[in-house]
N, C-alpha and C positions, 0 to 999 in steps of 0.2 A: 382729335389731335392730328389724323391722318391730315384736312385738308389744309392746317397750318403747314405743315411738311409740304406739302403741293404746293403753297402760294408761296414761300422763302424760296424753295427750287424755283421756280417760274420765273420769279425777281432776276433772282441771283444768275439763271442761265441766260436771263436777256441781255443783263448789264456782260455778264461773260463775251459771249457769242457777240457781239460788238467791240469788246477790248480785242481779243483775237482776229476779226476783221482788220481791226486798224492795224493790228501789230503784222498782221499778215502781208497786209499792201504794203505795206508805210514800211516797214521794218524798223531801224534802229529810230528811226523820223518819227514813226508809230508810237515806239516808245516813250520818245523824246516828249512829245507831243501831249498823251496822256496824263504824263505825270507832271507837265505844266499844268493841264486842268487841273490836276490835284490841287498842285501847289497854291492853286488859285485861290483858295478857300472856296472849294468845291469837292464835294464829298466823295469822291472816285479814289477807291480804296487803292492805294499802292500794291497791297496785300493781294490782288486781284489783276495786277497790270504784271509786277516785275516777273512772277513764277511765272507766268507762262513766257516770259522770255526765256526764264534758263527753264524749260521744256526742249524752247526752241535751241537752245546752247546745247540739250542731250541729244537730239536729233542730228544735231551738226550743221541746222541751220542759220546759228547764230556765232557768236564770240563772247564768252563771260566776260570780258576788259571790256568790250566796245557796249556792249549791252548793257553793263553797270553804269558805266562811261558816259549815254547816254540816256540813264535815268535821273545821273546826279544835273546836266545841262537841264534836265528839262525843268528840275525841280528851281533851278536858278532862274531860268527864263519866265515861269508861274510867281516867282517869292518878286521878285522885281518891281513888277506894276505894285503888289499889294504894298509892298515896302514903303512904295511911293504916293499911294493913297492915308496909310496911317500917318507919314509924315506931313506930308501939305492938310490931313483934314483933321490931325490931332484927336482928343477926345470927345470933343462935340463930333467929332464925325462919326464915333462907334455908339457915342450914346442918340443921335437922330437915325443913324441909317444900318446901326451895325445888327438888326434884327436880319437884314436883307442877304449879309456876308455868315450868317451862322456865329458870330461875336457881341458879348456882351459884356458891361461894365465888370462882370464877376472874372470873367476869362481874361480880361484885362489887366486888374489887380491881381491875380495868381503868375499871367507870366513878368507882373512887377518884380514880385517878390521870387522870380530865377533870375530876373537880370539882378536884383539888387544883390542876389548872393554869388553868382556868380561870374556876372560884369557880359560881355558879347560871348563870351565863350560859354553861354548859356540857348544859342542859339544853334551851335555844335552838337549840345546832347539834346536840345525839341529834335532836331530833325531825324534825331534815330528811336522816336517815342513814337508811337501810335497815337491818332487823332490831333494829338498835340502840334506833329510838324504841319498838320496842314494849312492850320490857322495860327500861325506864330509871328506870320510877316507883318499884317497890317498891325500887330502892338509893336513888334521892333520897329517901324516907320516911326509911331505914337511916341514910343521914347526917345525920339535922334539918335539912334542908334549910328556909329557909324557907321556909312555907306559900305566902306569896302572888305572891310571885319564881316560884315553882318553876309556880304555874299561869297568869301571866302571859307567862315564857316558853314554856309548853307549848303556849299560845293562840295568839301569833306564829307560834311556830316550825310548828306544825303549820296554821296559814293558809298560811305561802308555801308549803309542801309541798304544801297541797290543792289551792293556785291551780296550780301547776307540772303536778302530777297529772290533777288536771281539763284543763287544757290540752291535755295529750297526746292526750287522749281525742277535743278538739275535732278535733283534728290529722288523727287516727287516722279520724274520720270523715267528714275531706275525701278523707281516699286508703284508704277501706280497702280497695281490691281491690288497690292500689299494696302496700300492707302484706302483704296474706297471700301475695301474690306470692312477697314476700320471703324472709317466714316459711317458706314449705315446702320451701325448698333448705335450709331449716336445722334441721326437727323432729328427725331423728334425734341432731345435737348438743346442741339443746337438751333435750331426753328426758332426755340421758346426762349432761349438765351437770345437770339439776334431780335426779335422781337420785341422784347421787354426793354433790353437798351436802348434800341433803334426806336419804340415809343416816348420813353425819357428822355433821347436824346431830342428827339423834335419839341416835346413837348416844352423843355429849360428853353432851348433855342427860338423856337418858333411861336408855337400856342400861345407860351405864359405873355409873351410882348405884345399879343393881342388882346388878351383878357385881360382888363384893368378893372 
């Protein structure tokens, strides 16, 4: 069990230690910046980008407003292009290429059936869901979603999220000796939790579209 604990840290500090770089140099740009790749439909956890901004908000070398501020632009500047790939390449486009975006025919009828219950203002509550916000664009494209609805809610939706996110971070760096405390009676469950998902998730997404 030990060396699973070792490879999830090892991961996890790489992917770290490069979000921090960028947020380092770049600053609010840093930010901005990352969580377009997110939005991209590209698996760069938010969960992992905003907290160390409000870190940086506890240190005083940030601004909670400007740092939320610029997580929410960034997620609008990522959700854009894919917006605009679902809409010009429809669903022949997710079912030829959508192995390649992490989207498949299944993710596509699930977020049918939130627009169909809750019309664009179901693009409001993806962006404050986990996994969900990152790949929500290229099906709004898919459905003609309206253009300016669908980046106005994704502008909201993705502020409270940042502010919530960024928060944590502030939180996280009033106690963080409090926290890793915590954290290390629990590495090896969590190891085996990220693991297990992080297998299942590549394997729906990825594996199964190549095994026919």
């Amino acid at each position: 069990m030990e060396w699973i604990v070792h490879l999830v840290e090892a991961i996890l500090g790489t992917v770290m230690g490069w979000i921090h770089w960028v947020i380092s140099q770049m600053g609010y740009v840093g930010v901005a910046l990352l969580m377009a790749i997110e939005s991209a439909n590209v698996p760069l956890p938010s969960e992992m980008i905003l907290p160390y901004a409000g870190f940086l908000v506890q240190q005083g070398q940030m601004n909670i407003h400007l740092a939320a501020l610029a997580g929410a632009i960034g997620c609008v500047v990522g959700s854009v292009p894919c917006y605009w790939i679902g809409l010009w390449g429809g669903e022949r486009f997710i079912e030829k290429y959508g192995k390649w975006i992490l989207i498949d025919m299944e993710d596509l009828e699930k977020g049918r059936a939130w627009v169909t219950k809750f019309g664009d203002f179901a693009f409001f509550i993806c962006r404050m869901l986990p996994i969900v916000r990152t790949f929500i664009s290229v099906p709004a494209g898919v459905f003609k979603a309206s253009f300016w609805p669908f980046v106005i809610y994704t502008f909201f939706g993705s502020l409270i999220w940042s502010y919530l996110l960024v928060y944590v971070g502030i939180i996280y760096g009033n106690n963080m000796d409090e926290f890793k405390h915590i954290w290390h009676k629990f590495d090896i469950a969590i190891a085996l939790v990220i693991l297990i998902l992080g297998g299942l998730y590549v394997y729906k997404h990825i594996a199964k579209k190549f095994v026919k």
